[in-house]
ZAMARGU-4260 file (C-alpha; in steps of 0.2 Angstrom, whole numbers, plus 5000, padded with zeros to 4 digits):
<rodrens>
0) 5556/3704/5773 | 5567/3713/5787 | 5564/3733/5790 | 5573/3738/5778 | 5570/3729/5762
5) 5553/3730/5754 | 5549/3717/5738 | 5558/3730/5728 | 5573/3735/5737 | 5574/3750/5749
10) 5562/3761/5747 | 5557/3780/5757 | 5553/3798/5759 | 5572/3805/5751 | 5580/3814/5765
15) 5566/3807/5780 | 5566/3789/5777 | 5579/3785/5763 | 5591/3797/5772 | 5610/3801/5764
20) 5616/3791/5781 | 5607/3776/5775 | 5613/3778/5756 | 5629/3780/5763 | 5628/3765/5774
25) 5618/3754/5757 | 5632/3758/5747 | 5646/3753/5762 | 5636/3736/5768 | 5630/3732/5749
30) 5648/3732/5741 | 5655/3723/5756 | 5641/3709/5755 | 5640/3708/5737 | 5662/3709/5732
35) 5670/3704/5749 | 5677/3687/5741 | 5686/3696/5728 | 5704/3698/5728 | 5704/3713/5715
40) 5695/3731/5715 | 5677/3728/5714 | 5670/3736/5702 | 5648/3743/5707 | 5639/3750/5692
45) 5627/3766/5698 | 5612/3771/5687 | 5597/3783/5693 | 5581/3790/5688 | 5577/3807/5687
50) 5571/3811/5704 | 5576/3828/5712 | 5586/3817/5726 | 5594/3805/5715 | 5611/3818/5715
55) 5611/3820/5733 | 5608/3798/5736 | 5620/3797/5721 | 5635/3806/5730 | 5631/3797/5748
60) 5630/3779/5741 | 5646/3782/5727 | 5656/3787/5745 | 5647/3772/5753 | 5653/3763/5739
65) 5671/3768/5739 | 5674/3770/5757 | 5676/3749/5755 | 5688/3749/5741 | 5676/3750/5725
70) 5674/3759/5712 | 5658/3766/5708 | 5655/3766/5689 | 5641/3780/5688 | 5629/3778/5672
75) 5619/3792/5672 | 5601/3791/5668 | 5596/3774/5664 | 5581/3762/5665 | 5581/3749/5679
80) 5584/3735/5668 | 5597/3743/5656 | 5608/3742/5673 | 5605/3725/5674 | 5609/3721/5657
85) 5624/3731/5658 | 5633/3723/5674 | 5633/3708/5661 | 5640/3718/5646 | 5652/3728/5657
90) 5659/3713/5668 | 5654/3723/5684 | 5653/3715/5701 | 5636/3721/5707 | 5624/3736/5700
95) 5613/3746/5709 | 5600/3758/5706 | 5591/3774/5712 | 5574/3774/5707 | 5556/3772/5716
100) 5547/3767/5700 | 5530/3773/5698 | 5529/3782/5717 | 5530/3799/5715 | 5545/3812/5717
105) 5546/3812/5735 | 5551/3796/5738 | 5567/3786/5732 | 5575/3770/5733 | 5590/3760/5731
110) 5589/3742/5725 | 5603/3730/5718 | 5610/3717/5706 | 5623/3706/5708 | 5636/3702/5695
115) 5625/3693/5685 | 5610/3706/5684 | 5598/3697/5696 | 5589/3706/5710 | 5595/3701/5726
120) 5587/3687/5736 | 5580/3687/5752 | 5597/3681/5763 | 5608/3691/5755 | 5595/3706/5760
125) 5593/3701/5777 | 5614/3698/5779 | 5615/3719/5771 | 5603/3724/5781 | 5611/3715/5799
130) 5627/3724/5794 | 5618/3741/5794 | 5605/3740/5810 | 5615/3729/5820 | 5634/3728/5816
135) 5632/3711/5812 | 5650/3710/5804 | 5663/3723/5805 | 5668/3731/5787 | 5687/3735/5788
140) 5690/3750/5779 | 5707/3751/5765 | 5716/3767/5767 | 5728/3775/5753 | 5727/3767/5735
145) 5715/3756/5740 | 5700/3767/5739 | 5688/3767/5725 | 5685/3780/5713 | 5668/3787/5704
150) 5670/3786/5684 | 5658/3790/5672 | 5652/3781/5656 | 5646/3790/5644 | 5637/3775/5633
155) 5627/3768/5644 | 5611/3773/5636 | 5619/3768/5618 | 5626/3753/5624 | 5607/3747/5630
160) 5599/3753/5614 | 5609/3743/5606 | 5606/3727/5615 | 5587/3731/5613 | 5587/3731/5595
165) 5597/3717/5594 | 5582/3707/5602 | 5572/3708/5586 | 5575/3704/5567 | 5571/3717/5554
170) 5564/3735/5556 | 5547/3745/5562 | 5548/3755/5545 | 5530/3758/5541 | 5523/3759/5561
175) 5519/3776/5570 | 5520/3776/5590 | 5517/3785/5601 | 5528/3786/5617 | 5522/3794/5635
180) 5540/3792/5645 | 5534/3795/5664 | 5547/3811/5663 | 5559/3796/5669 | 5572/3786/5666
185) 5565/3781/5646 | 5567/3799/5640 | 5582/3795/5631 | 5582/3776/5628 | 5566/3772/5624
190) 5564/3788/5609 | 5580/3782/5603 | 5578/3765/5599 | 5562/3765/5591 | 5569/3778/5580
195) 5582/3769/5577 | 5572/3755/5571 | 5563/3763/5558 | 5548/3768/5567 | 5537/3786/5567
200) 5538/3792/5585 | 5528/3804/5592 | 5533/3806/5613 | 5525/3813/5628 | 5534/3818/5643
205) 5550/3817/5639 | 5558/3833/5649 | 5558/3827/5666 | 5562/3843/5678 | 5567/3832/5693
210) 5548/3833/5700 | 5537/3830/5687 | 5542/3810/5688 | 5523/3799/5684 | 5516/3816/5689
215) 5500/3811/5679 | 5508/3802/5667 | 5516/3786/5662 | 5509/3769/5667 | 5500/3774/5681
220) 5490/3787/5672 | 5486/3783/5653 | 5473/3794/5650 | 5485/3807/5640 | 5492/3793/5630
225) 5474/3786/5624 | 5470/3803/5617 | 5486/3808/5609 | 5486/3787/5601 | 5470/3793/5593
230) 5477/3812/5588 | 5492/3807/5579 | 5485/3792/5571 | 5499/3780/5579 | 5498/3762/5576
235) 5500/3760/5597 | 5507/3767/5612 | 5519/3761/5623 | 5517/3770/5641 | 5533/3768/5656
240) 5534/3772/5673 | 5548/3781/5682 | 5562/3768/5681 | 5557/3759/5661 | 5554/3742/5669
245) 5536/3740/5668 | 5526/3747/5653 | 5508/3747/5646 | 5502/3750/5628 | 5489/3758/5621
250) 5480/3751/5605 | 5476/3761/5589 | 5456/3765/5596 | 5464/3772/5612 | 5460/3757/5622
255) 5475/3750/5636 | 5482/3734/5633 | 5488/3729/5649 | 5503/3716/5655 | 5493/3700/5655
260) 5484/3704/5635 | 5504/3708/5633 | 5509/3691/5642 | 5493/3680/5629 | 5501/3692/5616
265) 5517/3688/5616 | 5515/3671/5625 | 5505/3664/5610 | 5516/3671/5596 | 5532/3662/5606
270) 5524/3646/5606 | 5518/3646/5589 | 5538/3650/5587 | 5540/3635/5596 | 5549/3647/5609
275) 5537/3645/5623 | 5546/3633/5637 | 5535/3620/5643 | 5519/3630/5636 | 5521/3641/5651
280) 5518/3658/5656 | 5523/3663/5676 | 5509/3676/5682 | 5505/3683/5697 | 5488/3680/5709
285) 5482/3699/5702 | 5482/3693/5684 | 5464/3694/5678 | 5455/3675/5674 | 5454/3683/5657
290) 5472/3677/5655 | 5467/3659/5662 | 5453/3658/5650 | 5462/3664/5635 | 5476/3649/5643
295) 5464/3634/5642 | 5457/3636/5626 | 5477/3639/5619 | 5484/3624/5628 | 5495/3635/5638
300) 5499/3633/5656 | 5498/3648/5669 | 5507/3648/5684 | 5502/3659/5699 | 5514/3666/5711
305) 5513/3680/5725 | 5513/3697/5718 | 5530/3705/5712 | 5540/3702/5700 | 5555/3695/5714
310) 5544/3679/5713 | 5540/3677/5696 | 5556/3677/5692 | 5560/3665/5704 | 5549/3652/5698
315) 5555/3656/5681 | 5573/3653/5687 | 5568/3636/5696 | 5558/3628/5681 | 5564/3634/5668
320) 5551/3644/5660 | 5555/3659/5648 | 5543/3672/5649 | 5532/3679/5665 | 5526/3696/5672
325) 5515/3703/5681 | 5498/3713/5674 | 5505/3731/5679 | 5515/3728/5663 | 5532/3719/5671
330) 5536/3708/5659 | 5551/3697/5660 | 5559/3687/5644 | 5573/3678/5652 | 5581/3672/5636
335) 5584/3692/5636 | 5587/3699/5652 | 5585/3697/5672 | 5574/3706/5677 | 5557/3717/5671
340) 5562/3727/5656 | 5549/3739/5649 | 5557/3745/5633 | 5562/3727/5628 | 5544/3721/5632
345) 5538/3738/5620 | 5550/3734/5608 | 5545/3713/5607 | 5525/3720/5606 | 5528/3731/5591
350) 5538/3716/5581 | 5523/3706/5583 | 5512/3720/5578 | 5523/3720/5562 | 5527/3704/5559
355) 5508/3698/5560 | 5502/3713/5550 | 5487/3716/5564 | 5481/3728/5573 | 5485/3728/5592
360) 5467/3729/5596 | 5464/3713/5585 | 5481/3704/5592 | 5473/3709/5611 | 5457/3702/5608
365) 5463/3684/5612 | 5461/3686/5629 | 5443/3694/5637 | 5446/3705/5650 | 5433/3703/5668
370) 5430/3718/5675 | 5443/3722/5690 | 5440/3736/5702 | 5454/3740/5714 | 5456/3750/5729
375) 5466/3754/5743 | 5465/3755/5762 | 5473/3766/5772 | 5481/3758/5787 | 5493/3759/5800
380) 5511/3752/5794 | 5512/3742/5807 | 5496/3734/5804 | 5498/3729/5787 | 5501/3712/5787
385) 5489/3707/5801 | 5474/3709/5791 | 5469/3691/5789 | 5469/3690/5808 | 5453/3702/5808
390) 5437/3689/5810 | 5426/3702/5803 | 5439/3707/5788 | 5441/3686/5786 | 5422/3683/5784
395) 5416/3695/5774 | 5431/3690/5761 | 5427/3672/5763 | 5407/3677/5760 | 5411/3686/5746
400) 5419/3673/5737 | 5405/3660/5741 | 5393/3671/5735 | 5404/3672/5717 | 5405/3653/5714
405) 5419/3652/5704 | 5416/3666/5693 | 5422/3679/5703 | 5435/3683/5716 | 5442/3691/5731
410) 5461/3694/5735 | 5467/3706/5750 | 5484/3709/5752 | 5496/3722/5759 | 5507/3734/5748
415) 5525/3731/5749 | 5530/3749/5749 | 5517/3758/5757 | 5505/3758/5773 | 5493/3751/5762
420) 5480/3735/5758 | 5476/3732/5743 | 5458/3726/5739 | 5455/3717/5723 | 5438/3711/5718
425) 5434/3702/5700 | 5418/3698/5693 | 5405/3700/5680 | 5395/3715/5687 | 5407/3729/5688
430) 5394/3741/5696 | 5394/3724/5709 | 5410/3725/5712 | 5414/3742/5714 | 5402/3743/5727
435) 5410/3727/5736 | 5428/3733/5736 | 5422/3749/5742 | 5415/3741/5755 | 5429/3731/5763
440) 5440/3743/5759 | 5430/3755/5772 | 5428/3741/5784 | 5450/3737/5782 | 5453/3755/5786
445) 5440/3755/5801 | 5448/3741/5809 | 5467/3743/5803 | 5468/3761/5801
</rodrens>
C-alpha cells in the first residue's frame, strides 16, 4: 500500500487529513487513470454517506471530476455497494464513494470502482496515487464544451431496492424485523425493501443528523438492537454500519449472529442448493475455528486470506468461488454483486429464515462459537507494521501459541485505517484469554507506542 491508499481506499480526518485539496485532486487523477482511454465523455457515478463533510468532499471531488472532461453523475445517499451495483446498471465508466464505514463522523474517505463495480487493485492505486504526490503524468485539462457537468439521479435508492429484491424468490410476509440503520447510508434503502417485501419493520436510527453516524449504534455497537429484537418480538435483527456493506444480525433471543455463522448459514443452504462452487467458502485469518469445525464435519472447504474484504474477493475472482466474507459481517455473493453488500446479505438471511421455517437462533447453531477477545494497541503510525520485528513482542506470540496446542490461537496484525495493532486471542477459557490479550496488548503499546 502507498501513503495514500489504506485496504479500503483513502481514508482521514475530513478537512485535516482528507482535505478538499486532496478530493479535489482524487477526483482529477481517478477519472484520468480510470477513463483516459475513452474516446467519449466519461461518465463517474458519486454516492456518499451521511457524514457532516460528505457536501463539502462531494463539491471538491465533482470539480476534480469535471475539471478532466467527466461528468459526475451524483447519487445522493446510497450504500457502498448499491454504487457498485449501479456502475453496472447505469453503464458508468467508474464509481466512487464518500464514506468511512464504521469510523466515526470525523473522518471520511474516498474509494472507487471501475466500470465494472470492482474496487480498485493495488497498481491502479499506486499509478492514482504517483499522479497526485509526485506528478507522475501530466493530466491535460479540456477547456469549453469539453468540461463535465454534475447531474443528479433521483432513483438511485429505487433502482437498488429493486435489484435487491430481485435476488430472492417470493416474499417475507409473516416475518417481523427489526432494523438498527447506523444513521447512515441504509436509512432509506434498507427500510424500504424489506417492506417492500412483505416483511413487519420495526427500525432504529434511521434519522441521521450528519454526526450521529455508528454513534453507538449499528454494527459496531449491537447492544440497542438485542434489546429492541426482544421488545418488539421480531423474528431477527439486521444491524449496518455507516456505508450498508457490512451488516450483523440479531436472533429472536437477542443473541448476535456474526459474519462467519452468516457465512455456515448461508454457505450450507447454497450447497444443499447445489449453488456452493467447489464447496467453498473464502474467509479471512479473524474468522473464528468455529467456522472450520462447523467446515469439516459439513464437507465444506474454508479458505483463509489476510484480512479485508479487497483479498477475499480476490481469491474469489481467481478460483472461481461464490460466496466469502469476512466475520465483521462483509459478506460477498458474487453471483450478485462485486463487492460487500450489507442489505443483500440481510435480505439472503431472512429468505433462508423463511424458506426453512427456523429460527435464526436454531439456523446459527450449526456452527459453535470459541470465545474471542480482541483488543487494540495504541501505536505510533509509523510503527505499525514493524511489530513482528520486536523479539520480545515475536516471543511471547510464539509462547502463547505453544502453550494452546492447537486449540487456541494468537494473530497480531496492524489496522489498515488507523495507528492501531490489533490483538486477537482464541481459546477455550475466555477469562484466559482476556487476560493474555490484555497483556501483549500492554507490552505492543510499550514497545510501539
Amino acid at each position: 500500500m502507498g501513503m495514500l491508499f489504506g485496504t479500503d481506499g483513502v481514508r482521514g480526518v475530513a478537512n485535516k487529513d482528507l482535505t478538499v485539496e486532496l478530493a479535489y485532486n482524487l477526483g482529477q487523477a481517478g477519472a484520468y487513470v480510470l477513463t483516459s482511454e475513452l474516446n467519449s465523455s466519461p461518465k463517474v457515478l458519486v454516492g456518499m454517506d451521511t457524514r457532516i463533510s460528505g457536501d463539502m468532499l462531494k463539491s471538491a471531488l465533482v470539480a476534480g471530476l469535471c475539471s478532466v472532461g467527466a461528468d459526475a453523475v451524483y447519487l445522493g445517499v446510497v450504500p457502498t455497494p448499491a454504487v457498485a451495483y449501479l456502475v453496472r446498471k447505469y453503464k458508468a465508466d467508474a464509481g466512487v464513494v464518500i464514506s468511512a464505514s464504521h469510523n466515526s463522523y470525523e473522518f471520511n474517505g474516498i474509494k472507487f470502482f471501475n466500470n465494472e463495480g470492482y474496487k480498485l487493485p493495488d497498481e491502479i492505486e499506486d499509478r492514482i496515487e504517483s499522479i497526485i504526490l509526485n506528478n507522475s503524468e501530466e493530466i491535460s485539462l479540456p477547456i469549453g464544451d469539453k468540461l463535465g457537468r454534475e447531474i443528479a439521479v433521483e432513483t438511485a435508492v429505487d433502482d437498488y431496492v429493486e435489484y435487491i429484491k430481485s435476488t430472492v424468490d417470493g416474499d417475507f410476509k409473516t416475518l417481523k424485523i427489526a432494523l438498527d440503520c447506523a444513521n447512515g447510508a441504509a436509512f432509506k434503502a434498507a427500510p424500504k425493501a424489506l417492506r417492500e417485501l412483505g416483511a413487519e419493520v420495526f427500525v432504529l436510527n434511521e434519522r441521521p443528523d450528519g454526526i450521529n453516524i455508528n454513534k453507538n449504534c449499528g454494527s459496531t455497537h449491537m447492544e440497542e438492537l438485542k434489546e429492541f429484537v426482544k421488545k418488539t418480538g421480531a423474528d431477527a435483527g439486521l444491524a449496518f454500519d455507516g456505508d450498508a456493506d457490512r451488516v450483523l444480525a440479531v436472533d429472536e433471543e437477542g443473541n448476535v449472529v456474526d459474519g462467519d455463522q452468516i457465512m455456515a448459514i448461508l454457505g450450507l443452504d447454497l450447497k444443499k442448493k447445489g449453488k456452493l462452487s467447489k464447496d467453498t467458502i473464502v474467509a479471512t485469518v479473524m474468522s473464528n475455528l468455529g467456522l472450520d469445525m462447523m467446515a469439516k464435519k459439513e464437507n465444506i472447504n474454508i479458505l483463509k486470506t489476510k484480512v479485508g474484504d479487497r483479498y477475499v474477493l480476490e481469491c474469489m475472482l481467481e478460483n472461481g468461488y461464490v460466496l466469502g466474507g469476512e466475520q465483521s459481517g462483509h459478506i460477498i455473493f458474487l453471483q450478485h454483486n462485486t463487492t460487500g453488500d450489507g442489505l443483500l446479505t440481510g435480505v439472503q438471511l431472512l429468505n433462508v429464515l423463511k424458506s426453512s421455517g427456523k429460527k435464526l437462533s436454531e439456523l446459527a447453531s450449526v456452527m459453535q462459537v470459541l470465545p474471542q477477545v480482541l483488543r487494540n494497541a495504541k501505536v505510533k503510525n509509523e510503527k505499525k507494521n514493524s511489530y513482528l520485528d520486536d523479539e520480545v513482542v515475536s516471543d511471547m506470540c510464539k509462547k502463547l501459541e505453544e502453550e494452546f496446542k492447537g486449540e487456541g490461537r494468537v494473530l497480531v496484525r496492524a489496522s489498515g485505517t488507523e495507528p492501531l495493532i490489533r490483538v486477537m486471542i482464541e481459546g477455550k477459557d475466555q477469562e484466559y484469554i482476556t487476560k493474555k490479550a490484555e497483556e501483549l496488548a500492554k507490552v505492543i503499546e510499550e514497545r510501539l507506542g
